[in-house]
N, C-alpha and C positions, 0 to 999 in steps of 0.2 A: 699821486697815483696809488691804487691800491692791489698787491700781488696776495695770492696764496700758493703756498708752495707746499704740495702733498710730500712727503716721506723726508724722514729727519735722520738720515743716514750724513754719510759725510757728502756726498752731494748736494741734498738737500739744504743743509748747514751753512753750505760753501754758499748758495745761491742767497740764501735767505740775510747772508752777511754781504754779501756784491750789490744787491737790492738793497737794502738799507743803505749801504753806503752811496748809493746812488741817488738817495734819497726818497726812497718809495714807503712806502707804507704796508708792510709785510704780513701775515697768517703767518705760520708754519703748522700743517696738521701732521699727527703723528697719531698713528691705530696704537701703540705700546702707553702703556700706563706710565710708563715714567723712560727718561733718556736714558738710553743703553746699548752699547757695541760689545758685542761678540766677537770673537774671530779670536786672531794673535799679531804675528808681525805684520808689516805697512814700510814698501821700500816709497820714499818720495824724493826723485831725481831733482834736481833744481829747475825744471821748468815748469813741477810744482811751488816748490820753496820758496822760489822766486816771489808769487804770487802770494803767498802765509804772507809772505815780510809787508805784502801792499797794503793786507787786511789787517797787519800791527799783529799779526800771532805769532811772526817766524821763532822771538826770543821762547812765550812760554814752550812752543811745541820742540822747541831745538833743546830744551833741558828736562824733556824728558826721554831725551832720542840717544841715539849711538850714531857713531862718525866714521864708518868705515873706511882703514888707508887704504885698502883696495878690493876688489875683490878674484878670487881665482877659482878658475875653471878646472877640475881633478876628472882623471879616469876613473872607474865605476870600480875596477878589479883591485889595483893597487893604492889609488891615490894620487897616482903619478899626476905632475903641474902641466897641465895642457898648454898653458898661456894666464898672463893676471894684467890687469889693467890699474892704473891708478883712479882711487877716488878721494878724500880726506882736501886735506886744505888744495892739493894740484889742482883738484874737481872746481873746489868755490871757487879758485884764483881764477881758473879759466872760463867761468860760467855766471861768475858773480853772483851765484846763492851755495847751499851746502847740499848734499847728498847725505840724508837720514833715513836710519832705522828705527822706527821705535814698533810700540803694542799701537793696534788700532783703537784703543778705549783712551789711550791718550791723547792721540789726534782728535776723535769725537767731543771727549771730554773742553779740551780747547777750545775747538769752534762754539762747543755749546755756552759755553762758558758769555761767550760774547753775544749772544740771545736773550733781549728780557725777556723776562719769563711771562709780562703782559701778551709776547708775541708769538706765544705757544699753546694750541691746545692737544693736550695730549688725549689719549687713549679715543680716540676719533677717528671712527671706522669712517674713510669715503666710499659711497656706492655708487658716485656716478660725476659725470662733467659734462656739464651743456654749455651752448652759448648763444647767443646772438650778435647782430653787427655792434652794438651798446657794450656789451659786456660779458663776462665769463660767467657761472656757477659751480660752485662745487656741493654737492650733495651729500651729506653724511644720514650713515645708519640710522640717527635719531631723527630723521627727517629734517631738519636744519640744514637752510642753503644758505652760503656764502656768497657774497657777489661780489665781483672784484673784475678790475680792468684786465689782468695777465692773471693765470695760473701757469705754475711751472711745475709738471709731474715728475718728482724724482723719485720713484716709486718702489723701485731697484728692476733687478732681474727677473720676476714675474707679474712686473707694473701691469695693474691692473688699466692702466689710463691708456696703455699702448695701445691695448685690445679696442676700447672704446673709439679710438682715434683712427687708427686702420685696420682694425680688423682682428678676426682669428691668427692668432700669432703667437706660438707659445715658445720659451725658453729651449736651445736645443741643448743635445748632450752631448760634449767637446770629446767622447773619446776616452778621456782621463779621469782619475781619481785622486785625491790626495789625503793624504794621511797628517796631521799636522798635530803638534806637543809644544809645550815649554817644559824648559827644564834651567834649575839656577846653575845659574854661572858655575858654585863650587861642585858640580856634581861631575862635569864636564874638563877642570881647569888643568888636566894630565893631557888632556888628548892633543893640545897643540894644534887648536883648528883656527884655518885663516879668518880675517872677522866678515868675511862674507864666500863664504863658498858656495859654486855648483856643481856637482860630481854628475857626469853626464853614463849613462849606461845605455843597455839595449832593452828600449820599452819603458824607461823609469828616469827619473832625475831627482835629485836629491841637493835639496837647499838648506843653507844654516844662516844664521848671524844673530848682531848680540839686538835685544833690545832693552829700553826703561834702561837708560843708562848705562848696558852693561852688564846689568842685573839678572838678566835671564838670557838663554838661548831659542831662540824661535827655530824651527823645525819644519819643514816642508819635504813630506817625501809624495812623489807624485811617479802615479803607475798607469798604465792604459786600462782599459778595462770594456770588456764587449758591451758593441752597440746593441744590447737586448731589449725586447719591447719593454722589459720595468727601466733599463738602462734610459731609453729613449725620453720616458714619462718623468724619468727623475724618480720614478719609485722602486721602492730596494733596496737593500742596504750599501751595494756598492758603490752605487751614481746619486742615491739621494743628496738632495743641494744641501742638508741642513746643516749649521755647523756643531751642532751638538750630538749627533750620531758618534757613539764610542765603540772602537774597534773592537772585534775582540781580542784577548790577551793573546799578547803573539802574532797578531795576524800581520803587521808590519815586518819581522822580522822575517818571518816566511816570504812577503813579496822582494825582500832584497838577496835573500839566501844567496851566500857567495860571494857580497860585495865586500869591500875592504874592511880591517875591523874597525877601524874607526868611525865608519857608519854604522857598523851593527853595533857599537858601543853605545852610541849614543841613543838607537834606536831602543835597545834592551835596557841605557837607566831612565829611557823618556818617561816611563808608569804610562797616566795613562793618554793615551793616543785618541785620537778622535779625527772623523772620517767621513769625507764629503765628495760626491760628484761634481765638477767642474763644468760649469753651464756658460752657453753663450747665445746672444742673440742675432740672426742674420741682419744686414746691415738694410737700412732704409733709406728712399729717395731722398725723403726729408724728415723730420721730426715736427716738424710744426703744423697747427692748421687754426689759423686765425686769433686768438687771443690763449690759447692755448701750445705749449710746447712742452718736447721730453727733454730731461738732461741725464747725468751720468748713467746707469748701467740700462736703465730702464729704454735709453738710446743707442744703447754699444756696448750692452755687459762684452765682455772679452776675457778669453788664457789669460792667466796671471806669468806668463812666459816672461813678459820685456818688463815687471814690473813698473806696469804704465796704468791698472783700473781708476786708482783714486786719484792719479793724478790729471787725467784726463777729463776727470769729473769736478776737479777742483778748474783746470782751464773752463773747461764748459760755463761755471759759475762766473769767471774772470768777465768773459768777451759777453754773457749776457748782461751783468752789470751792465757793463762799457756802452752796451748799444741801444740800452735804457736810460742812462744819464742824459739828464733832460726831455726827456719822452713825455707825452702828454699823451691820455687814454687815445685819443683817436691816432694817434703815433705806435699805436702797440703792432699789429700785425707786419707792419713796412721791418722794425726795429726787430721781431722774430726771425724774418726772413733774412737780416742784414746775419745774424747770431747763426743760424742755420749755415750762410752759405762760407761762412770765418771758420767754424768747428767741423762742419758734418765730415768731409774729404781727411781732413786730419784722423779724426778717429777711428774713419772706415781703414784706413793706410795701418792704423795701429792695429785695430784689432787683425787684419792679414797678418802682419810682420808678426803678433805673437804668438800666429799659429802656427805660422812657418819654424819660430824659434822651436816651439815644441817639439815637432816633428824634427827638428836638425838635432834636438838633443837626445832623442830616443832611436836614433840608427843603429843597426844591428853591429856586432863587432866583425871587422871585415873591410873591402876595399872603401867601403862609404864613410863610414867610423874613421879610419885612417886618413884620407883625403879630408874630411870636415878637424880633424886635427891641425895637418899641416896647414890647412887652409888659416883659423885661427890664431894658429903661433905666428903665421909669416902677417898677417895684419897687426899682431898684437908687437911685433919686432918692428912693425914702422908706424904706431899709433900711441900714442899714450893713455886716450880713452878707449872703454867700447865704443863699436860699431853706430850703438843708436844714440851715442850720445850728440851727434850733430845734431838730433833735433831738443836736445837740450839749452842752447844757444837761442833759440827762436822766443822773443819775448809775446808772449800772445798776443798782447795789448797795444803791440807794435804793429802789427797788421791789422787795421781800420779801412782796407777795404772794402768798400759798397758791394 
């Protein structure tokens, strides 16, 4: 059988290695001249990892990752320990894969790694996707159609293929913004910070941990920011999605004004900062329609709250393999709908829960703030994980129901 899969993100990647190993015969198009991730840090829970280890990557991408013994949740003013949860080896013993950190460019680099390069055409703008009862096509800018039994649009967060499929539908604006830096290791190595903290405030949260071994500090500081009509559009400097928008000097240290110094330590030696809207997509009946289907964000971009995008996207690729293995072209639409009806509910559930987490870390200081405290510590006093890590446990691949 033969797939094309538009966008060569880490979902795409994910898919285009679950299909091969499924035994398909793959495209992967990519509009960028050559493979390249942007971004910085990449939390992957083990009900990602789990799945690395199926596709044979777990070892390279686990050596270029960091191994957090746990992580801890801090007050905005002082610091103060809210509550901490174990992750480190407690995590893998109890879940049978590992909990990593690394940079997103090494995840990529990984997956790509494992792509012949026969299977790739880069800098291949797609403008469009047709199909019939027969077959799919995919349309590129140079006029060249491809034609293939499945296409899989992983397109990202302003997938174009979404629009084509159902409609005017464009990426909303979550609200928030975030600010995000690396910075090495030695620049940091006085401040005594946990290896994965969240400092919760009113209107902001502020994330750290190490990644590439260790080597650097990833940075995530995230602020609300008015729903303005640029807000809205993604245009602007506040809410724009891009990740290469740089702050201007200072302008982070301003939106924390007043929080503990070890956050405005690290925010004042980050240099420089760079500065993105947080986008998301409303959630759909379904993704699919006939030899065609969406996967990772381009079906449920989400808050990066439960640090669950990429892993969600990497299941996504898991359970379509799975429901293609052995699939014969006139078997493709049945096999969509089986993939559709194993992921869709899952990640609708995730992207709520990450919005929910948002908004519980951004509560004003006062009766709500102090109640979501105690509430946490008294879970955290009879739990050894977080809260969302029961659906860590859940092997995706174990649920094969029709």
């Amino acid at each position: 059988m033969r797939a094309v899969v538009v966008g060569a993100g880490i979902g795409g990647l994910a898919a285009t290695l679950s299909l091969r190993r499924a035994g398909h015969e793959v495209t992967l198009v990519e509009q960028a001249a050559r493979f390249t991730e942007i971004g910085a840090g990449i939390q992957l829970a083990p009900n990602a990892t789990r799945l690395l280890r199926r596709l044979g990557l777990l070892d390279a991408v686990a050596a270029q990752a960091a191994r957090p013994s746990h992580v801890s949740f801090r007050t905005w003013s002082d610091g103060a320990e809210i509550c901490r949860y174990a992750l480190g080896r407690a995590a893998e013993d109890a879940f049978g894969a590992p909990y990593l950190l690394l940079h997103r460019a090494d995840l990529h680099q990984a997956l790509a790694a494992e792509v012949p390069p026969s299977s790739v055409r880069l800098n291949t703008v797609v403008v469009g996707i047709d199909q019939d009862d027969e077959s799919a096509t995919v349309t590129t800018a140079s006029g060249e159609r491809l034609r293939a039994d499945l296409v899989v649009a992983a397109d990202g967060i302003r997938s174009a293929a979404r629009q084509w499929l159902f409609g005017a539908d464009e990426a909303v604006f979550s609200g928030t913004a975030a600010y995000r830096a690396l910075l090495p290791t030695d620049e940091v190595a006085d401040l005594d910070l946990p290896d994965l903290g969240i400092w919760l405030g009113p209107g902001r949260h502020f994330v750290h941990y190490w990644v590439r071994r260790g080597e650097l500090l990833n940075v995530v500081a995230v602020v609300t920011a008015e729903a303005t009509a640029e807000a809205r559009t993604g245009v602007g400097m506040a809410a724009a999605e891009s990740w290469t928008a740089r702050a201007e000097p200072g302008e982070q240290l301003r939106e924390f004004d007043g929080w503990d110094s070890r956050v405005l330590d690290v925010l004042e030696r980050a240099g420089q900062v760079f500065r993105y809207g947080i986008h998301t997509r409303v959630p759909l009946a379904r993704w699919n329609i006939g030899r065609v289907t969406l996967l990772g964000d381009s079906a449920h971009a989400m808050v990066p709250f439960q640090a669950q995008g990429a892993a969600q996207a990497i299941m996504d690729a898991a359970v379509l393999g799975d429901v293609l293995t052995g699939a014969t072209p006139a078997e493709v639409p049945d096999a969509l709908d089986r993939y559709v009806r194993r992921r869709l509910a899952t990640a609708t559930t995730m992207q709520a829960n990450s919005a929910r987490a948002g908004d519980d870390f951004h509560l004003p200081d006062g009766p709500e703030a102090q109640a979501r405290n105690a509430r946490m510590s008294a879970y955290a006093d009879e739990h050894v994980f977080l809260p969302q890590a029961t659906g860590w446990a859940v092997d995706v691949l174990d649920d094969r129901r029709s």
